[in-house]
NUGUSE-990105 format. One record per residue (C-alpha): residue in three letters; x, y, z. Coordinates in nm, 2 decimals, decimal comma. Last residue first. Layout:
REM residues N
["Ala"; [X; Y; Z]]
...
This chain:
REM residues 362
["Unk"; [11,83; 14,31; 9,63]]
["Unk"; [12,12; 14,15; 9,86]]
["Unk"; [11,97; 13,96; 10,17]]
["Unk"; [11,89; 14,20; 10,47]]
["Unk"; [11,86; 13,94; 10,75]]
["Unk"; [11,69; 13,88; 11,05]]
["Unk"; [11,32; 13,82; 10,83]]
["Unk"; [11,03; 13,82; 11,03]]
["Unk"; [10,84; 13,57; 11,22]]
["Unk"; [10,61; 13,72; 11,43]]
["Unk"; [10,66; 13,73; 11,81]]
["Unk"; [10,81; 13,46; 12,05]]
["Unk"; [10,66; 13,10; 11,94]]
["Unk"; [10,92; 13,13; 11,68]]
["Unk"; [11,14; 13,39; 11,67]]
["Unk"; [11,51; 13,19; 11,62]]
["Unk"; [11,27; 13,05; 11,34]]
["Unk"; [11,38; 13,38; 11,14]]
["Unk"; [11,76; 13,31; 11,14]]
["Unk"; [11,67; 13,00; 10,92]]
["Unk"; [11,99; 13,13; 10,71]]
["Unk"; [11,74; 13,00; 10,38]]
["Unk"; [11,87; 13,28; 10,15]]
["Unk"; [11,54; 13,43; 10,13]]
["Unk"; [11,60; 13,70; 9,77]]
["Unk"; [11,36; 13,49; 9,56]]
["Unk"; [11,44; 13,43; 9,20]]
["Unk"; [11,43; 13,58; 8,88]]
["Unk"; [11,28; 13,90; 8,95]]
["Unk"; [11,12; 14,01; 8,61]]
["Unk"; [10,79; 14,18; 8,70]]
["Unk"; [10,61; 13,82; 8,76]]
["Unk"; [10,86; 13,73; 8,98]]
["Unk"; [10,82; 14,06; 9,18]]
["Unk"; [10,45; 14,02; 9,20]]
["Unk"; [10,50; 13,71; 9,32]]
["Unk"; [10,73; 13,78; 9,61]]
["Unk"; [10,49; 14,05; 9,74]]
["Unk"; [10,58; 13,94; 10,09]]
["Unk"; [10,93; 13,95; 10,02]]
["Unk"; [11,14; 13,79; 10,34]]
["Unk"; [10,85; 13,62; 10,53]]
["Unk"; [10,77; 13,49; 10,15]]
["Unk"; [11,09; 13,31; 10,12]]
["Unk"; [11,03; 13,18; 10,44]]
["Unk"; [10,69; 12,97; 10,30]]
["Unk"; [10,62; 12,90; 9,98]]
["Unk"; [10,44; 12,64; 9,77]]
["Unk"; [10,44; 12,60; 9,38]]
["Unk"; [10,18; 12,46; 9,23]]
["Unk"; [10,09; 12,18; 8,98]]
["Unk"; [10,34; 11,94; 9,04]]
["Unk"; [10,61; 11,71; 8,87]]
["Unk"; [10,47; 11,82; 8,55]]
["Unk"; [10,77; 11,87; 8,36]]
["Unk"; [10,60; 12,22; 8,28]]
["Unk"; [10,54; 12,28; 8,65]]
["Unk"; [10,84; 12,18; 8,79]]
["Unk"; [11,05; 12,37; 8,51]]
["Unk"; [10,87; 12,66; 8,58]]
["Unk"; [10,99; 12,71; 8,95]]
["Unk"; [11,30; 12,56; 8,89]]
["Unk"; [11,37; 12,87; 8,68]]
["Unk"; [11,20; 13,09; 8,87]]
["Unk"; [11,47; 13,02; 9,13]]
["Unk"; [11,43; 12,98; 9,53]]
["Unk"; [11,18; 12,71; 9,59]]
["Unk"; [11,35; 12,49; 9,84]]
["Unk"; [11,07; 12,35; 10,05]]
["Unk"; [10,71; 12,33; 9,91]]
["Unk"; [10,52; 12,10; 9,69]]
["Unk"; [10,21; 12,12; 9,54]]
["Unk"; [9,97; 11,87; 9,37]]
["Unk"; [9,65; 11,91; 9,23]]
["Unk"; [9,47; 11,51; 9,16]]
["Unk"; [9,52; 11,43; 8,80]]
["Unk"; [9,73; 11,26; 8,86]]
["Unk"; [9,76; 11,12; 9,26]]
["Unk"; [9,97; 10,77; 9,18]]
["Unk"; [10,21; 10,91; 8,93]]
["Unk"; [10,31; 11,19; 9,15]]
["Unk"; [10,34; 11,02; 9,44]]
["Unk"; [10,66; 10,92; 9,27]]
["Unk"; [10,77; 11,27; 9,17]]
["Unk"; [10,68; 11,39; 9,48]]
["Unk"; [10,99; 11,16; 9,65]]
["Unk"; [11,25; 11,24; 9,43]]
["Unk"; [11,14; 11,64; 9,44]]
["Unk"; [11,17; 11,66; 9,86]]
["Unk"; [11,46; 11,79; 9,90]]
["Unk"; [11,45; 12,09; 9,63]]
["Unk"; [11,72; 12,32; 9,53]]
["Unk"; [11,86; 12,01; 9,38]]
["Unk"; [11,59; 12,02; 9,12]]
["Unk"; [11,84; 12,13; 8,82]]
["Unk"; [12,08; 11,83; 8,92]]
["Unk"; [11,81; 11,59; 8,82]]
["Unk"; [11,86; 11,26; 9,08]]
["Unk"; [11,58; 11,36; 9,32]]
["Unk"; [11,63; 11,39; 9,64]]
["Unk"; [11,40; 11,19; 9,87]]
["Unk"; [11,70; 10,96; 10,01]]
["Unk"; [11,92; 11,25; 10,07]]
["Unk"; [11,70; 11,35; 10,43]]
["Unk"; [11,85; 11,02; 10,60]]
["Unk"; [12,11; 11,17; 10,70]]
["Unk"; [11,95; 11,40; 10,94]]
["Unk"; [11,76; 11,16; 11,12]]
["Unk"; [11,41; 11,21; 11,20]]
["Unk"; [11,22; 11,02; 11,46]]
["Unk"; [10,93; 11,21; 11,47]]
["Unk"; [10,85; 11,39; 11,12]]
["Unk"; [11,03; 11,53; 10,82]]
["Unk"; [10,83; 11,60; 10,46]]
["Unk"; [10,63; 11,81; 10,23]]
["Unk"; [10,39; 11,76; 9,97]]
["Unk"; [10,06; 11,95; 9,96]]
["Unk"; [9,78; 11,75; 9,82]]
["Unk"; [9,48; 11,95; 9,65]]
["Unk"; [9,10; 11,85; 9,61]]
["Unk"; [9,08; 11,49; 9,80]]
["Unk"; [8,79; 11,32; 9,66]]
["Unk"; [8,84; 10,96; 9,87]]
["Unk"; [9,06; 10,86; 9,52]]
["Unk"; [9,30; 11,13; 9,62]]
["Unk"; [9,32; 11,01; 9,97]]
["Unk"; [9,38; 10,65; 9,84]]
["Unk"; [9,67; 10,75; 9,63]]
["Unk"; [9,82; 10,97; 9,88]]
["Unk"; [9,79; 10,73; 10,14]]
["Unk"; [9,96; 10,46; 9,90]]
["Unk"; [10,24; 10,68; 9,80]]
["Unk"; [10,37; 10,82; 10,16]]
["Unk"; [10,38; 10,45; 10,25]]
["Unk"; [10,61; 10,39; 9,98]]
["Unk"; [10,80; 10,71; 10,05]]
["Unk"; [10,83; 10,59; 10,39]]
["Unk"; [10,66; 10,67; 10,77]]
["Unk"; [10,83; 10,52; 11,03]]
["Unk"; [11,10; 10,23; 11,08]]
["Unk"; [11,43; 10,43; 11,04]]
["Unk"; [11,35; 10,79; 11,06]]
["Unk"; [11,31; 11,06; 10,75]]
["Unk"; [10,94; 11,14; 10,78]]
["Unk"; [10,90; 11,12; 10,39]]
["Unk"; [10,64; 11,22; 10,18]]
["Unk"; [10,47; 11,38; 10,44]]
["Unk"; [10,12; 11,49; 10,40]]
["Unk"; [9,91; 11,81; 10,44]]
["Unk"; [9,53; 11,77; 10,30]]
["Unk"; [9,32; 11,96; 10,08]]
["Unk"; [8,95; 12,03; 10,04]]
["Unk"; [8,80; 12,27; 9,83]]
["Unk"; [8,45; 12,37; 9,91]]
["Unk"; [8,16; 12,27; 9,69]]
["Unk"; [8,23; 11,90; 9,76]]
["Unk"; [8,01; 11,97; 10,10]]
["Unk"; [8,18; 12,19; 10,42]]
["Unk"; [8,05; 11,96; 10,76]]
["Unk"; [8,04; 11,62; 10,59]]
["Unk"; [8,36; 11,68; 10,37]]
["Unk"; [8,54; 11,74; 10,76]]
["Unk"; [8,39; 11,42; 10,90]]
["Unk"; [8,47; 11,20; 10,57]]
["Unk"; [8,85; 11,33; 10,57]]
["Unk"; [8,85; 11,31; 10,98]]
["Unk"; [8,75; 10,94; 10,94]]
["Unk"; [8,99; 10,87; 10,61]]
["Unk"; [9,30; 11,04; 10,80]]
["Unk"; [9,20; 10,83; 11,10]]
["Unk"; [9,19; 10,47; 10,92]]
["Unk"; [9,55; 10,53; 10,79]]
["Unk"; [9,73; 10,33; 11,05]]
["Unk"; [9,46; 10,05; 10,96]]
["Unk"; [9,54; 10,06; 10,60]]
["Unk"; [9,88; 10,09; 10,72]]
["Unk"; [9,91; 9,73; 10,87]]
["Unk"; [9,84; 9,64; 11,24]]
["Unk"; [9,71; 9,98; 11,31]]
["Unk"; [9,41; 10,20; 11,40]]
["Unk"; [9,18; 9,87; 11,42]]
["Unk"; [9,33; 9,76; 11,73]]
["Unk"; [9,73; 9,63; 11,85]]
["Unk"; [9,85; 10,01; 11,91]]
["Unk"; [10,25; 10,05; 11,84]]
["Unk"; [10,19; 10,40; 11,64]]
["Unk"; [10,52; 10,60; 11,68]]
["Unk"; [10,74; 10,40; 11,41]]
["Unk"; [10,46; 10,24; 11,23]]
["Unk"; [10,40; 10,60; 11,15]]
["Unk"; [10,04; 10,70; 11,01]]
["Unk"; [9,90; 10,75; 11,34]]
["Unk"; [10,23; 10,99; 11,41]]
["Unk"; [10,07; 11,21; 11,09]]
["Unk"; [9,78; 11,26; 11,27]]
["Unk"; [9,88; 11,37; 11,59]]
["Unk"; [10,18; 11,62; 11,44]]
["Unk"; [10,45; 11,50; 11,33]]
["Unk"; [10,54; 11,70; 11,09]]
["Unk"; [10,24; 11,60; 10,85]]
["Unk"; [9,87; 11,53; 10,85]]
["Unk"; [9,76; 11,89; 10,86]]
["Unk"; [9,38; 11,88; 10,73]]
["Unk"; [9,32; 12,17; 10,46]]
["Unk"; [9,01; 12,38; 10,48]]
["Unk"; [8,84; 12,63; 10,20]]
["Unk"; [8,75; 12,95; 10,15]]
["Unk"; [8,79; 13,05; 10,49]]
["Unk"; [8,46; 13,25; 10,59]]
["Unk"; [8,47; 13,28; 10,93]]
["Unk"; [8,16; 13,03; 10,98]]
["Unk"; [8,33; 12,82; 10,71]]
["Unk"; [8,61; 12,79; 10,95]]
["Unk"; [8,36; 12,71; 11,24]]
["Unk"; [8,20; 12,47; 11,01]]
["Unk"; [8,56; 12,27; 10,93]]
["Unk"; [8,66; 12,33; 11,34]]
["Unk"; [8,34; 12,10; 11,45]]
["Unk"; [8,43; 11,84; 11,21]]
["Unk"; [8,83; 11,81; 11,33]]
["Unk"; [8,66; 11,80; 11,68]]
["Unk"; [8,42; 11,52; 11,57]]
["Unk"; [8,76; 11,29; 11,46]]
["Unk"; [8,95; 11,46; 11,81]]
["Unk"; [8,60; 11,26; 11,97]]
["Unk"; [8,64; 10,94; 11,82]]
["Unk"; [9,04; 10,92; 11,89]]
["Unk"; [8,92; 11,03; 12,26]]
["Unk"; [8,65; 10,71; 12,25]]
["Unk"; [8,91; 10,43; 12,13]]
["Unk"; [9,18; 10,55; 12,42]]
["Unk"; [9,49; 10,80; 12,34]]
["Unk"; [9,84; 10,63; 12,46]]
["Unk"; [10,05; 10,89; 12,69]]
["Unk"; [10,30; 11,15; 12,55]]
["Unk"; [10,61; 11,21; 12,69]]
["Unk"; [10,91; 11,45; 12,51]]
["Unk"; [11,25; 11,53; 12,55]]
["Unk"; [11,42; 11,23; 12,68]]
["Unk"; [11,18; 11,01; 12,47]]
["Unk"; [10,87; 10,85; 12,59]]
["Unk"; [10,60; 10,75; 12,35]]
["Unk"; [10,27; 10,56; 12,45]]
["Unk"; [10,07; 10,50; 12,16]]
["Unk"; [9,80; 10,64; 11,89]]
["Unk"; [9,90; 10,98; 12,04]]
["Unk"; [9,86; 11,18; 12,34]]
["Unk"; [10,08; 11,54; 12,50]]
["Unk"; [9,83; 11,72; 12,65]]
["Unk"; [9,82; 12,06; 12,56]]
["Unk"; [10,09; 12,37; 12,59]]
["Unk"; [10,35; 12,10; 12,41]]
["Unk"; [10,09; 11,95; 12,20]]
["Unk"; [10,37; 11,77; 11,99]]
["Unk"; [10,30; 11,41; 12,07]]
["Unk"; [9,93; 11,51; 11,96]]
["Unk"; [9,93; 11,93; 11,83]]
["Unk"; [9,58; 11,87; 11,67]]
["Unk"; [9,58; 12,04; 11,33]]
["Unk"; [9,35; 12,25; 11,09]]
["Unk"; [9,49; 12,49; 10,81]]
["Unk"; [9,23; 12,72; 10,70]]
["Unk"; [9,25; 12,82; 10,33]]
["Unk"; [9,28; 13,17; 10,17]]
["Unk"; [9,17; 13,34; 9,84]]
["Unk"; [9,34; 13,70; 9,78]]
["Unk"; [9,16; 13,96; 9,59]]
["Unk"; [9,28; 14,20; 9,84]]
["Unk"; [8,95; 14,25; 10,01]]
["Unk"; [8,93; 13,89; 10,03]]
["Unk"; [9,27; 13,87; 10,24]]
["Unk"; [9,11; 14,15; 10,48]]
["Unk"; [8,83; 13,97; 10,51]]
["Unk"; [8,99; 13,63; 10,56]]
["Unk"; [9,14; 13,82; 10,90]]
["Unk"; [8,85; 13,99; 11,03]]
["Unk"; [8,64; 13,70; 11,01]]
["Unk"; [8,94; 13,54; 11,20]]
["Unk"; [8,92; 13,78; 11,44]]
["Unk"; [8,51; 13,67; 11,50]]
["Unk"; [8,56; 13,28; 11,47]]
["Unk"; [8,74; 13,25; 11,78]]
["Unk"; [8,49; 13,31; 12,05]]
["Unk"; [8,34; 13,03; 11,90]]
["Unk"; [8,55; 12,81; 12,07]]
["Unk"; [8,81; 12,53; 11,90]]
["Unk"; [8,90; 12,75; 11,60]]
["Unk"; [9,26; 12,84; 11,80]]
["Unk"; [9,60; 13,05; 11,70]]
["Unk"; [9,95; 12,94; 11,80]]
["Unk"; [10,16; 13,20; 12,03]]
["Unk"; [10,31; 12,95; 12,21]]
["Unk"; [10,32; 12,60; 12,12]]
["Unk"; [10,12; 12,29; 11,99]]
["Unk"; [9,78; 12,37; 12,14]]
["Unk"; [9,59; 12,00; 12,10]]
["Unk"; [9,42; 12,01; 12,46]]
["Unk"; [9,25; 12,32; 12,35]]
["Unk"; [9,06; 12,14; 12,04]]
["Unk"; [9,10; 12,20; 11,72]]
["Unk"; [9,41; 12,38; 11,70]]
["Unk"; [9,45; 12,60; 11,43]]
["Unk"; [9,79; 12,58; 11,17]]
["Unk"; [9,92; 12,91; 11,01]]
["Unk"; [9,68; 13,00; 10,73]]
["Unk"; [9,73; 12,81; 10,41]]
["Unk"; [9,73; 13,14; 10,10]]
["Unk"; [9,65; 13,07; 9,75]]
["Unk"; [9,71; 13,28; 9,48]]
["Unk"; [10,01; 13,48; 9,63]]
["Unk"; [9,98; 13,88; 9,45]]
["Unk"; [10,14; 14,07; 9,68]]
["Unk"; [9,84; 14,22; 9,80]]
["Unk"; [9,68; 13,85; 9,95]]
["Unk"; [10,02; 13,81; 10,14]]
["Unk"; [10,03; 14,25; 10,25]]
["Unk"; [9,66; 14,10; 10,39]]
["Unk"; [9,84; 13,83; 10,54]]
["Unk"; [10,05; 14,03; 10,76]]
["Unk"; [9,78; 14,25; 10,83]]
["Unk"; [9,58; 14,01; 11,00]]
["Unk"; [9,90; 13,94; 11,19]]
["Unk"; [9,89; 14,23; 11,37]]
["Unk"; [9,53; 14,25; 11,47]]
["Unk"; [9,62; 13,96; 11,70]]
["Unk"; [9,45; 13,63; 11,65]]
["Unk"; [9,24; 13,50; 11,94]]
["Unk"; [9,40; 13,18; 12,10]]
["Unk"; [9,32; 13,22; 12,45]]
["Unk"; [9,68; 13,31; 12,56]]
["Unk"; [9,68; 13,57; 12,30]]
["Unk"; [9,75; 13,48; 11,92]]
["Unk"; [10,01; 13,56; 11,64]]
["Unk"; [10,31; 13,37; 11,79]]
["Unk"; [10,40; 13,24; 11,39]]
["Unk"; [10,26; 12,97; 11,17]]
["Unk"; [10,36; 12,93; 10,84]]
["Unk"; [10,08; 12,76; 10,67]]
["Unk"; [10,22; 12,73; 10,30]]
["Unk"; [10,19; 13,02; 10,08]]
["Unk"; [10,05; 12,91; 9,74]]
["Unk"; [10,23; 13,02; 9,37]]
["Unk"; [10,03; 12,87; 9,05]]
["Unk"; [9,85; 13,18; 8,96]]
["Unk"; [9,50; 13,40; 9,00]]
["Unk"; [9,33; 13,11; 9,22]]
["Unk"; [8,96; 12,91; 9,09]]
["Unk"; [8,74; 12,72; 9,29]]
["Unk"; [8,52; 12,46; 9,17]]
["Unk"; [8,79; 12,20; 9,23]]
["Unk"; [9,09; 12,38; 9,25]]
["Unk"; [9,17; 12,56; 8,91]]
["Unk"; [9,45; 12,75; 8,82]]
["Unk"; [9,44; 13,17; 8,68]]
["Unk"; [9,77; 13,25; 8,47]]
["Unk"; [10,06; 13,37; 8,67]]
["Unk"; [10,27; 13,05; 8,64]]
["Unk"; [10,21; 13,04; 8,24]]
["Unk"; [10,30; 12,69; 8,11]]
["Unk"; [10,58; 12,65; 7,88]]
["Unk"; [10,54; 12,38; 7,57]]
["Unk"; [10,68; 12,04; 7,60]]
């Protein structure tokens, strides 16, 4: 096994990034009422692009108003939209920096939309009504319609969020989806969407534009979504022409205990939850890129992921609210990020930018 250089130029597609290290769409209350970003978060990702990140996933978009997941989240429904975010991937160009849009539609989620997914779902916290054959048609156009208004801003390239919980990821659960048409009865069918906004998307931005996709490998609850699941999507996205998968994992229905089952059983990846899980969609998505985030604290793991080939690149998210120029650091001789995963930041979420709350040790 020899050592692969983190900080050497990757390959996506046709498009090339100066390391292995990606920010993962971190999404923050950057936006007015309308959804225009706020000249304050174009700097944040600007400081992103300077700190030497090689990819960065902007914080989710909603497609369509009705899919606004909380406060503060940032729109490419309306033109009116495009213009700050112009702004904003000019800034991250202007730092040599190379950044993807993250679409999403909020579904069961859309707390500041209209709560809909594949099926009625009524909890004591949340109720969403069952979407008909022509919306699920129509968010499919919507996911299109955001692709060219992204290319219209100049993102330089798109990834679909299909994770969390989110309205496409609860069409892949057999937990939330209950619908007796061609979006379920077996997961082929459950997956039908995720091919229909794939094609939709690929028809609006060509193969010349890197394409990537957000997926649980896991969504943790009883009866929904499953590693085994998780591994069949994967493999048939990648076939579709899929340019980069990002791993990650939790979802409606989540129970804490059930979290263990995607650990892996090396005790050097027990910073990471997820590793078990990749490492099997792994083997069905090579050569496909792969990246997986959560847990990422040592440069130690952070190589031996790569060189064991478990993924291709390394995704961050709260340890790069802490250091923005975390990569430069690592590349200087830090030897592991200074976040010590408190999760006092998301106590700002939907408020104000996240930030860090807490001054770790340098």
């Amino acid at each position: 096994m020899c050592m692969l250089d983190l900080f050497k130029p990757y390959r996506i597609g046709e498009l090339e990034i100066r390391n292995r290290f990606m920010r993962s769409a971190t999404t923050s209350a950057y936006s007015d009422e309308m959804g225009v970003i706020k000249p304050e978060i174009i700097k944040i990702y600007a400081n992103l692009a300077k700190g030497g990140i090689g990819l960065i996933i902007k914080g989710h978009l909603f497609i369509t108003d009705s899919g606004k997941a909380h406060n503060g989240m940032a729109g490419i429904s309306h033109e009116y939209h495009v213009p700050k975010l112009r702004e904003l991937t000019d800034a991250v160009h202007a730092n040599n920096g190379i950044i993807f849009a993250q679409l999403n539609h909020g579904g069961i989620n859309a707390s500041l939309g209209e709560r809909k997914g594949p099926s009625e779902y009524i909890t004591n916290n949340i109720s969403a009504r069952k979407m008909s054959v022509p919306e699920i048609w129509e968010v499919i156009e919507e996911f299109g319609n955001a692709a060219q208004r992204c290319m219209d801003a100049n993102f330089d390239g798109i990834q679909i969020h299909a994770a969390h919980g989110y309205l496409l990821s609860s069409f892949l659960s057999s937990l939330v989806n209950q619908r007796e048409d061609e979006w379920n009865g077996d997961l082929r069918s459950r997956m039908k969407i995720i091919e229909e906004v794939y094609d939709e998307v690929r028809g609006k931005i060509g193969y010349q534009i890197p394409l990537s996709i957000k997926l649980n490998c896991d969504d943790f609850s009883p009866t929904g979504f499953t590693i085994d699941d998780a591994c069949k999507v994967s493999e048939f996205i990648a076939l579709r022409g899929i340019d980069l998968i990002e791993i990650s994992g939790g979802g409606i229905g989540s129970i804490a205990d059930l979290r263990t089952r995607s650990k892996h059983h090396d005790p050097e990846y027990k910073e990471l939850p997820f590793a078990g899980h990749c490492e099997k969609i792994r083997t069905v998505t090579k050569p496909k890129t792969l990246a997986l985030v959560n847990g990422f604290k040592s440069l130690k793991t952070m190589q031996k992921v790569i060189d064991y080939g478990l993924c291709d690149i390394i995704s961050l998210s709260r340890p790069l609210i802490k250091e923005p120029d975390l990569i430069e650091r690592l590349k200087n001789g830090q030897k592991e990020a200074r976040c010590i995963r408190c999760d006092a930041c998301r106590s700002l979420f939907g408020k104000e930018i996240l930030r860090c709350l807490i001054d770790a040790p340098t």
